[in-house]
N, C-alpha and C positions, 0 to 999 in steps of 0.2 A: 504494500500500500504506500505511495507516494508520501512523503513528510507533512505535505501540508495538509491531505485529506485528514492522516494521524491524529495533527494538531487542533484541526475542527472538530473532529470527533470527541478528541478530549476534553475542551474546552464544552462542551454540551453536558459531560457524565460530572453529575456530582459525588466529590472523592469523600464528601460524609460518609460517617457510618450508617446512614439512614437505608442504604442499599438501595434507592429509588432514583432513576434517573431521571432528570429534569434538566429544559433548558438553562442556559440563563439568564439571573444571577442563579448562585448557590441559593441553595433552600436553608434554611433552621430550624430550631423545633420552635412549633406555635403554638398557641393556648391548648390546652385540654378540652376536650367539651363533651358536655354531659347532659343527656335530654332524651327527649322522646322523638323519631322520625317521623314526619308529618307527610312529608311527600320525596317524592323520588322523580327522576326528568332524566332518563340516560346516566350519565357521570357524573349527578348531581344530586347531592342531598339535602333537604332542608330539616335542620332541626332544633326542636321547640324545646326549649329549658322550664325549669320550673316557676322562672320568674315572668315565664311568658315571653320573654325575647327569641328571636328567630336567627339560625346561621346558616347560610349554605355552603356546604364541604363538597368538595370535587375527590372525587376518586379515580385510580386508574388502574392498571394491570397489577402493580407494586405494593397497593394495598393489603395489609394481610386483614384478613378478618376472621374471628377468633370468635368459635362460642363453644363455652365448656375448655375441652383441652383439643377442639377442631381448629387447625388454621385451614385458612384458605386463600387466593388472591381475588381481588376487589369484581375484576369481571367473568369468573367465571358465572358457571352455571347455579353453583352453590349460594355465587352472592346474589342471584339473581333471587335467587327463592328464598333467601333469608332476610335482606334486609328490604323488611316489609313496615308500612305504616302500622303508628302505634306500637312495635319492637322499641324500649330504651336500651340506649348502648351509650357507653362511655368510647371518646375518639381524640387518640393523640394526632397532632396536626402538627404539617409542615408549612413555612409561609416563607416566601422568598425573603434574603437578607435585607432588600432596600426596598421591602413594603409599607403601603401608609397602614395607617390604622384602619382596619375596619375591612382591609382590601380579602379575598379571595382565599381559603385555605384550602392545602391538601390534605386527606388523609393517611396517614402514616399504618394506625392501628385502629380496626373498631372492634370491641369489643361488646359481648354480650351474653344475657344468659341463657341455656338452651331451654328453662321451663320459659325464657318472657319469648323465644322463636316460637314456641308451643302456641303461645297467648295470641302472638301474631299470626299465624298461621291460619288460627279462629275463625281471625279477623278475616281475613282476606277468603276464607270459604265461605262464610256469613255474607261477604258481601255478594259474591257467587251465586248465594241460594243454593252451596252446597254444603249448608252446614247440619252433618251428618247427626254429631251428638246433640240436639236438640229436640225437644219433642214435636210432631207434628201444630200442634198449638201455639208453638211458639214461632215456628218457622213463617204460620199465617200471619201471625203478629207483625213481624218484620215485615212482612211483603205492605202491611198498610202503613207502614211509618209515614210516609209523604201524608196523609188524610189523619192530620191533627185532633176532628171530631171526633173519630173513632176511640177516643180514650178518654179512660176517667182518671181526673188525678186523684189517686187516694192520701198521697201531701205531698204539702211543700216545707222544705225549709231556707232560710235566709240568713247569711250574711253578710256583714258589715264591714265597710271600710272608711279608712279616714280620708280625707280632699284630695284628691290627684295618685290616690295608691290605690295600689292590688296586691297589698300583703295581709297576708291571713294571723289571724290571733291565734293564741293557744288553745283560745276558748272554742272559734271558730273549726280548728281542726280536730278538734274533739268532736261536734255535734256533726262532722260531715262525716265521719268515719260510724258514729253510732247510727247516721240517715242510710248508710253503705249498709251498715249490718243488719239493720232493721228489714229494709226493701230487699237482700240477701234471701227473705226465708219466704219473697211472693216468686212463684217459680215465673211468671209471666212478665215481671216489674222491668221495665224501661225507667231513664234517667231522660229528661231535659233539662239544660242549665241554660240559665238566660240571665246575663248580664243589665247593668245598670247604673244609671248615675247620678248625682243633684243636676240641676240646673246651672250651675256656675260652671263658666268657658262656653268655648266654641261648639259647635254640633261635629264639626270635624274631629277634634280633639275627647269631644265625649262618646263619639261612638267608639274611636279606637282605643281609649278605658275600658268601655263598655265590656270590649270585645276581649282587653287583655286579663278582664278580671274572670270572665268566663272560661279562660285558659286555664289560669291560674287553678281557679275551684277542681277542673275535669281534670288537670294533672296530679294534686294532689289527691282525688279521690281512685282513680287508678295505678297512683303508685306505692301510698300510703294505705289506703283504706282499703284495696284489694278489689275494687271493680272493673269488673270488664268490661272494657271498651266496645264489645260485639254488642252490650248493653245500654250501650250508651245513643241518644238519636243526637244528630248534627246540632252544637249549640249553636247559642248565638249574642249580638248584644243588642240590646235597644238604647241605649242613650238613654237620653230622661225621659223615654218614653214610660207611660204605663204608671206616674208615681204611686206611692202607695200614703202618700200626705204631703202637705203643704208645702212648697219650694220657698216659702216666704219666711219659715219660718229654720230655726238652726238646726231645732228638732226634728222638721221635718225633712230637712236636707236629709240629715242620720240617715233617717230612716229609710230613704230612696237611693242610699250608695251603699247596695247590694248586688245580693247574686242569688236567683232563686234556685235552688234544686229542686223539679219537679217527679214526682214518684209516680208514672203511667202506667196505667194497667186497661189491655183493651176491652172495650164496653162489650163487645160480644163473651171474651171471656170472665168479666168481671158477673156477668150475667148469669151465665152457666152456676159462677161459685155459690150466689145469690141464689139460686133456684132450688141448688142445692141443700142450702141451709133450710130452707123455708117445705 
């Protein structure tokens, strides 16, 4: 091979120990990140932390990915069917030496565990209509999610945050884990969460509260409190829509900077258990 092709070539492989080549600049190690997988696009991952913030991680052939004591490389076939929405995975990352803040990460290493691939797996048959371990009942259930009237909420619960946040109290994450375990023993029980906000700022800026606090709540209760996401129907937020009291008042701000957890159970089979009783 001629010297100078040599020299081009070399100058492209980075001599890190990262064992991943890249053009360049050289790569370095870049933040850690730790979150739930929200979407996937080819060689791209987007994933949602606890705090509700979002990153997208680029993967490549170099990737290893790791569940249990399995590795594998980023594009095979394996990563194709593991790293599924809703999987959390912990992801060491490479970023180029003279990157700005904020700019583009590689993945280095994603990690995860083979019961949350299990969890994921669910997911993704569930959303199939080929979700085997569920009872016929339940499966109808799922087929009417989109038609909201079809269910009766048998509760709600709510909470609260302070002006401009979506951090959850101690107290809060105690009452969403006992709302988990409760709705836990209705074998049919669906989860809606729908955000919210006071009045004070923009409609721009209060929907995307709205929206982050809604995150917040659904990742805590399926990471913490043990719900499945197959259980879960698409949140959402509304802004100051829908108060639950007075915007004029401080009290009633409180009161309307929430996040409702709703406990669904469809009307046809909430009917069935009623008829039963009776």
């Amino acid at each position: 091979m001629p010297a100078a092709n040599l020299s081009a070539q070399e100058q492209q492989q980075d001599p890190s120990e990262t064992g991943i080549t890249v053009n360049a600049p050289a790569m370095i190690a870049g933040p850690e990140i730790k979150g739930v997988i929200a979407a996937r696009n080819e060689d791209r991952l987007k994933i949602r932390s606890a705090d509700g913030t979002s990153t997208i991680i680029a993967i490549n052939d170099d990737t290893k990915i790791r569940a249990g004591g399995g590795l594998f490389s980023g594009r095979s076939k394996l990563a194709e069917d593991s790293l599924l929405n809703g999987i959390p995975v912990t992801i060491k990352t490479l970023q180029p030496g003279d990157a700005q803040p904020g700019g583009e990460l590689l993945a280095k290493q994603i990690d995860f565990k083979k019961t949350d691939l299990k969890t994921a797996s669910m997911i993704r048959n569930a959303t199939d209509q080929r979700f085997e371990e569920q009872t016929a009942a339940t499966e109808a259930l799922r087929g009417r999610m989109a038609d909201i009237d079809k269910y009766n909420i048998k509760s709600t619960t709510n909470v609260h945050f302070d002006t401009g946040k979506a951090v959850l109290s101690a107290e809060d994450k105690a009452n969403l884990c006992q709302t988990a375990s409760s709705a836990e023993g209705q074998e049919n029980a669906l989860m809606l969460v729908v955000g919210y906000t006071d009045s004070v700022g923009s409609e721009e800026l209060n929907q995307e509260l709205s929206e982050k606090r809604a995150s917040r709540v659904i990742n805590y209760l399926q990471q913490a409190c043990g719900w499945k996401p197959y259980r879960m129907l698409t949140p959402t937020g509304m802004a100051e829509a829908d108060p639950l009291a007075d915007n004029e008042t401080a009290e009633g701000k409180a009161q309307n900077r929430r996040v409702a957890v709703n406990i669904l159970v469809s009307k046809s089979v909430d009917d069935v258990e009623l008829s039963a009783l009776n």
